[in-house]
C-alpha positions as CSV (number, residue, x, y, z in Angstrom):
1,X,4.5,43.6,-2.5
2,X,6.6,43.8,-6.1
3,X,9.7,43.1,-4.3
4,X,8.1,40.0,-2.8
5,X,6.8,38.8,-6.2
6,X,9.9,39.2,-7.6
7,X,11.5,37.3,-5.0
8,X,9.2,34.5,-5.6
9,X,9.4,34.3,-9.2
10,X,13.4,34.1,-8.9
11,X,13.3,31.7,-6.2
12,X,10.6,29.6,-8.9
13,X,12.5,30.1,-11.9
14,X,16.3,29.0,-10.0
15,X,14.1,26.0,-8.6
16,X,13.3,25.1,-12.0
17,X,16.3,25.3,-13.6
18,X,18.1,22.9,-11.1
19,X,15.2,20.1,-11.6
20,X,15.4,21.1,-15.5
21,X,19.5,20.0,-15.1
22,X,18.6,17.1,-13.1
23,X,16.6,15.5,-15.8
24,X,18.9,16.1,-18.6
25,X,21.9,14.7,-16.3
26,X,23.5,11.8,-17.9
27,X,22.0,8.6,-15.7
28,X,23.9,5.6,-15.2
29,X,21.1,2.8,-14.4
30,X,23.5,0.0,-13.8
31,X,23.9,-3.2,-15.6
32,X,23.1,-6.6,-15.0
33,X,26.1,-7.3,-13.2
34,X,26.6,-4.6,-10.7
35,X,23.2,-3.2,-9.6
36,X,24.1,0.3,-8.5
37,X,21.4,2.6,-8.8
38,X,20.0,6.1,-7.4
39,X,16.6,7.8,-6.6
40,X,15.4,11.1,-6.4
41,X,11.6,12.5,-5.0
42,X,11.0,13.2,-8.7
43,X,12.1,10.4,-10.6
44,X,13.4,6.8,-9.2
45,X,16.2,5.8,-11.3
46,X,16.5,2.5,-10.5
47,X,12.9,1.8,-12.3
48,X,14.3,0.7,-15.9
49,X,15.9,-1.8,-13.6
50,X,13.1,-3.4,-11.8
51,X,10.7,-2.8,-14.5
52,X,13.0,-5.6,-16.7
53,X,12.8,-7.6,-13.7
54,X,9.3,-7.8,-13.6
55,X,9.1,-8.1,-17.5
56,X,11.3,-11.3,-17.3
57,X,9.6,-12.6,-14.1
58,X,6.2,-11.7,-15.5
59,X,3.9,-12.8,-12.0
60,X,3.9,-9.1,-10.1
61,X,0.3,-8.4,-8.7
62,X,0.9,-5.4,-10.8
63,X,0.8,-7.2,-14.1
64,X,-1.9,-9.7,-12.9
65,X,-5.3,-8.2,-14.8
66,X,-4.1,-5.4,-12.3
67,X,-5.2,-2.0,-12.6
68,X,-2.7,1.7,-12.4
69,X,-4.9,4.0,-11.6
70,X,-6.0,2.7,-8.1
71,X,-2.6,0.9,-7.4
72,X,-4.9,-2.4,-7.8
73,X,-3.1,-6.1,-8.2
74,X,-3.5,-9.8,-8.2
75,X,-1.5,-11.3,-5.2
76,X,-3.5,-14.6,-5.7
77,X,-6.0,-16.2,-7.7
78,X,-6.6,-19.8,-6.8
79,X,-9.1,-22.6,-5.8
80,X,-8.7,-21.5,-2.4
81,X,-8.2,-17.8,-2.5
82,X,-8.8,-14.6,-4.4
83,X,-6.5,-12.2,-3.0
84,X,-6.7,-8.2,-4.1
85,X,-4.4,-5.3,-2.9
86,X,-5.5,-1.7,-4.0
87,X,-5.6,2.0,-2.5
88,X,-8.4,3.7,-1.1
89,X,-11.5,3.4,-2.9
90,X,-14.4,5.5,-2.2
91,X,-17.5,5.8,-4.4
92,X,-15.8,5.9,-7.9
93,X,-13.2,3.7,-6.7
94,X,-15.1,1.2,-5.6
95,X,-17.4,1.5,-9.1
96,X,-14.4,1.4,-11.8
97,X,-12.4,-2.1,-9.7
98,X,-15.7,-3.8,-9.8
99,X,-16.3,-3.1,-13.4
100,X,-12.6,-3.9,-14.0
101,X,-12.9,-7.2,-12.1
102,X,-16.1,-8.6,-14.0
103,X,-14.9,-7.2,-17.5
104,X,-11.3,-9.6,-16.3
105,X,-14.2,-12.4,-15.1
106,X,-12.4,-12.0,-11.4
107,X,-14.8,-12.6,-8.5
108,X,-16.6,-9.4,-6.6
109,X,-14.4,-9.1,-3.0
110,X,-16.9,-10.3,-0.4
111,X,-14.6,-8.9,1.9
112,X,-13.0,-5.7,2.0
113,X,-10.3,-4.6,5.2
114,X,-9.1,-1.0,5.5
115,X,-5.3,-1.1,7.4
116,X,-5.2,2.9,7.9
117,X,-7.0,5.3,10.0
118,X,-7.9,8.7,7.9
119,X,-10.9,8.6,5.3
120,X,-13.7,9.0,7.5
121,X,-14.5,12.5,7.7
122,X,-14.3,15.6,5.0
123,X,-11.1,17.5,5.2
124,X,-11.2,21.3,4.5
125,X,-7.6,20.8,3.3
126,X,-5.1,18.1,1.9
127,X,-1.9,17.0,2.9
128,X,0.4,16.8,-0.4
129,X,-0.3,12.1,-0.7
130,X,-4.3,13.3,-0.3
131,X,-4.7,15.6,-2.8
132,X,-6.0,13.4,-5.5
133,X,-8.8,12.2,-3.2
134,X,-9.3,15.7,-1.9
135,X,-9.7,16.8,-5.8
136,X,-12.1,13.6,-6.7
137,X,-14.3,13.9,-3.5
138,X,-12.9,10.6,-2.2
139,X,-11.0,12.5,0.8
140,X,-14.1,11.0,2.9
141,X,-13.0,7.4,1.0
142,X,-13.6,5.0,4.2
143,X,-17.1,6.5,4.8
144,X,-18.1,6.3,1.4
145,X,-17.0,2.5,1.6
146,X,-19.0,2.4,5.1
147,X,-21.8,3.1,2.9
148,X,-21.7,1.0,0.1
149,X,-20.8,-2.2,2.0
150,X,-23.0,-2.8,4.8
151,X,-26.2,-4.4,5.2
152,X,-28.2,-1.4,3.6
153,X,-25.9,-0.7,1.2
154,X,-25.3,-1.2,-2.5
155,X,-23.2,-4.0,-1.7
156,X,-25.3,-5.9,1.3
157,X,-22.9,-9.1,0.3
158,X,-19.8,-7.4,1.0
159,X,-17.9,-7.4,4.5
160,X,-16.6,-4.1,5.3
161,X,-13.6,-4.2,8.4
162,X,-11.6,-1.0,9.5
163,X,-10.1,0.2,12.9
164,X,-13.3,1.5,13.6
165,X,-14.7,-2.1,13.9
166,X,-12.0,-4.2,14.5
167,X,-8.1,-4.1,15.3
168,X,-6.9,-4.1,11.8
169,X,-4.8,-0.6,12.2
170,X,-1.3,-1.0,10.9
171,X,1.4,2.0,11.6
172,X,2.9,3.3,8.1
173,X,7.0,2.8,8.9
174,X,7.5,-0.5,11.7
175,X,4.4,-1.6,12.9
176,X,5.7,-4.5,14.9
177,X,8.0,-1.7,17.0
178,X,5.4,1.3,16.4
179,X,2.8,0.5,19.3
180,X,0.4,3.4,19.8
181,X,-3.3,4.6,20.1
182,X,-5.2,7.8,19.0
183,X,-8.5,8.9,20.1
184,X,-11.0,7.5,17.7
185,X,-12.6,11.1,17.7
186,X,-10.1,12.7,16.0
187,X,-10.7,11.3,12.9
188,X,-14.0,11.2,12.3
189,X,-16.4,14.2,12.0
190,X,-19.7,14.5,13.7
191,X,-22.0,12.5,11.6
192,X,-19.2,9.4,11.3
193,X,-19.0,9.2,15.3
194,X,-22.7,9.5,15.4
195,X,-22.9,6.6,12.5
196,X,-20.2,4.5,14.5
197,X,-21.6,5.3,18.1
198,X,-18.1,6.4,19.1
199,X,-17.6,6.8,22.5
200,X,-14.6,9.8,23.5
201,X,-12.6,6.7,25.3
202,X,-12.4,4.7,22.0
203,X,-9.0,4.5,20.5
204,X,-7.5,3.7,17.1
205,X,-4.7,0.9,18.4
206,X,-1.6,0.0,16.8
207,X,0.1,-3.2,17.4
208,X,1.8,-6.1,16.1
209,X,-1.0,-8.2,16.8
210,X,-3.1,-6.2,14.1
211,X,-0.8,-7.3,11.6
212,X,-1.5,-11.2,12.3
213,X,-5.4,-10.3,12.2
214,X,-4.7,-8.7,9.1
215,X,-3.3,-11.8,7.7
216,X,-6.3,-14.2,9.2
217,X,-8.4,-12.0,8.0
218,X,-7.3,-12.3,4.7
219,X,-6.1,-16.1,4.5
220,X,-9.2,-17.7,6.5
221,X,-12.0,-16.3,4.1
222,X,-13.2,-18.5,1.1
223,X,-14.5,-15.5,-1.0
224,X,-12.4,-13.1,-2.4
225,X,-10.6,-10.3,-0.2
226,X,-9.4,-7.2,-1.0
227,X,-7.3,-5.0,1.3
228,X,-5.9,-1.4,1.2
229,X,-4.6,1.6,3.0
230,X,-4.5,5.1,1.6
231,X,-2.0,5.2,-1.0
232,X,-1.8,1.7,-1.3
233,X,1.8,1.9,-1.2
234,X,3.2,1.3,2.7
235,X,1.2,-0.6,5.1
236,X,-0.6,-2.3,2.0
237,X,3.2,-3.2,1.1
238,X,3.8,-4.7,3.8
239,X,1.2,-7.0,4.6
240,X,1.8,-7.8,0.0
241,X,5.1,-8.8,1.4
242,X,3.6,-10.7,4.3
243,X,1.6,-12.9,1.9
244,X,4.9,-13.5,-0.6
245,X,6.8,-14.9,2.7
246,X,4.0,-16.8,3.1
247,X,4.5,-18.3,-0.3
248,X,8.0,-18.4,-0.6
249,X,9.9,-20.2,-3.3
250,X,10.5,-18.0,-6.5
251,X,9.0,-15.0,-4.6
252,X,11.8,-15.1,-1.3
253,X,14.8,-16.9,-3.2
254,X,17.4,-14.4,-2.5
255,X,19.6,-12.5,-5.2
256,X,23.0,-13.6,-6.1
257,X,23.6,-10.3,-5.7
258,X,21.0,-7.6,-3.9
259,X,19.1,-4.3,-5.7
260,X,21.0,-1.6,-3.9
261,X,18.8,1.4,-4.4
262,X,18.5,5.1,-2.5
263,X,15.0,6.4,-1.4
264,X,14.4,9.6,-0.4
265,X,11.1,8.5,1.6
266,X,9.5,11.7,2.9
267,X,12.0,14.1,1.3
268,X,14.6,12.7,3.4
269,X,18.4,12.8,2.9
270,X,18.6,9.3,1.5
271,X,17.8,5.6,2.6
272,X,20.3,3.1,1.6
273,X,18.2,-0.1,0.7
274,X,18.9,-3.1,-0.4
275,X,16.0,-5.4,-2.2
276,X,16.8,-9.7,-1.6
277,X,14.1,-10.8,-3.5
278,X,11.3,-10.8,-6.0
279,X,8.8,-10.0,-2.7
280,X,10.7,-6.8,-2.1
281,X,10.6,-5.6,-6.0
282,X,7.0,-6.2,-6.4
283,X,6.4,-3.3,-2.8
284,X,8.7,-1.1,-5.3
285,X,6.9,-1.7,-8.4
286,X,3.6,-0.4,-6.4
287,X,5.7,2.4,-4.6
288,X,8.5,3.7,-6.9
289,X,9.0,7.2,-5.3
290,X,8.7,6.6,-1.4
291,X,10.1,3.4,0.0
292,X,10.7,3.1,3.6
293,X,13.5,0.7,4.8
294,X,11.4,0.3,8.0
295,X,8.9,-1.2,6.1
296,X,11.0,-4.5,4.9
297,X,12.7,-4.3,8.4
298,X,9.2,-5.0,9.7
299,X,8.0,-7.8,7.3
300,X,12.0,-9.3,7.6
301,X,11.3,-10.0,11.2
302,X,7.8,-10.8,11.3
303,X,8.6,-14.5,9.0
304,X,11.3,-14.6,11.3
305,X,8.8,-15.5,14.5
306,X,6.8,-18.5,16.0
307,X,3.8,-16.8,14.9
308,X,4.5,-16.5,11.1
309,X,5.8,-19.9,10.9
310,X,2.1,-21.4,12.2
311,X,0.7,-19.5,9.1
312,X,2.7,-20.7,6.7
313,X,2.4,-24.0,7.7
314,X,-1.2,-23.6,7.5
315,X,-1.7,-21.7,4.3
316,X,1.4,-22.3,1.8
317,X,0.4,-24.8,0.7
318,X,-2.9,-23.3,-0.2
319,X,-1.4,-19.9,-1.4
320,X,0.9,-21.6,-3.6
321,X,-1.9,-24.1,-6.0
322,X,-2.6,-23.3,-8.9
């Protein structure tokens, strides 16, 4: 038993010392002229670069009356639409955006849309993204927004659409390639699939065609619309970037020269990515320590098809007045 508490404490205290020298390593953030930066899982070090960016550009959802501590922005706030991106929610979530949004005079959402599939039952333990809702009670987020936003709830006003309800489930890395299903059963506990009168053939679907119902969902409602995922960070990203190609202009002018940056998404060995426009910095500035490539593979191709181009036909105009 000593020996093995010794060999902890080593194995701790070596572990330390090597993050303790990474941090005090010299860091060599690039210049304005050649972009060449580097990321690690505890510190993104191309930040100080993208964080001048958005301090010059100014128009981030971040920095739009947005909100740090539920990953909350402003994609758009016109005559036509009111368009919100957060994480999850839950009970005291859902309490401190509302009071943020009336103390900013922003519109109540009358519409919320959950793109992931976890949230609806008690876990007995957390996975390392879901320990801050574990620790807050919020693990349970998407029930607790069940609740509030239904008929009977405290918020009768307020649509409530998840992939319990509709098609709106979007896979975290390319979810126009990722096409699956999962039993619906698995992630709910007893007294969700007795709430939802789940069935043991319903499935949780994934598809591309999700992501355009996302996107109606969002773009053909005249109140305002808020959408989110777990993190807020991936598939909540995604469909961000979705909406920016939908605006184009400023937002998918590409660089004179791209943001090459390195993720280690997941604790990998190192993505290569390189960011073309303003769209792609603003996913970063919500997601500094995990960015998936896959992610503006997926949102590259999707403004590349028929499909897209209907959309932004029909709503650029629209997204774009101010």
């Amino acid at each position: 038993m000593i020996s093995t508490t010794r060999s902890l404490f080593f194995l701790l205290l070596i572990s330390s010392t090597a993050l303790l020298a990474r941090n005090n390593a010299p860091k060599n953030y690039g210049d304005d002229s050649s972009p060449g930066l580097s990321d690690s899982w505890f510190e993104a070090d191309y930040m100080p670069r993208l964080e001048k960016i958005a301090r010059a550009y100014g128009k981030f959802s971040h920095q739009t009356k947005g909100l740090a501590s539920l990953n909350f922005g402003v994609l758009v706030h016109n005559k036509y639409h009111h368009i919100y991106r957060s994480k999850a929610l839950g009970d005291s979530g859902t309490e401190e955006l509302f009071t943020h949004l009336l103390v900013n005079q922003l519109p109540l959402p009358t519409r919320v849309i959950f793109i992931n599939k976890d949230g609806f039952k008690k876990k007995i333990w957390a996975k390392i993204p879901y320990v801050t809702h574990f620790i807050r009670g919020t693990d349970n987020f998407a029930m607790q927004e069940h609740r509030l936003f239904n008929p009977n709830g405290r918020f009768p006003e307020v649509e409530f659409w998840h992939p319990l309800n509709l098609n709106v489930y979007l896979h975290g890395h390319n979810p126009l390639e990722d096409v699956d299903s999962y039993p619906a059963l698995s992630y709910v506990d007893r007294e969700a699939a007795a709430e939802f009168s789940l069935s043991s053939q319903q499935q949780i679907t994934a598809s591309k065609q999700n992501f355009y119902t996302i996107l109606e969902m969002i773009l053909n409602h005249e109140g305002g619309v808020l959408f989110h995922c777990t993190g807020g960070v991936h598939r909540t990203g995604m469909v961000s970037m979705a909406i920016r190609k939908l605006q184009g202009g400023q937002w998918t002018k590409p660089f004179a020269e791209p943001i090459r940056i390195v993720s280690y998404s997941n604790l990998s060995s190192g993505q290569v990515i390189y960011l073309d426009n303003l769209a792609e910095v603003e996913y970063v500035m919500h997601n500094h320590h995990n960015v998936r490539l896959e992610n503006f593979e997926a949102v590259r191709a999707l403004a590349e098809e028929p499909e897209f181009q209907l959309l932004y036909q029909r709503y650029h105009q629209q997204l774009n007045t101010q």
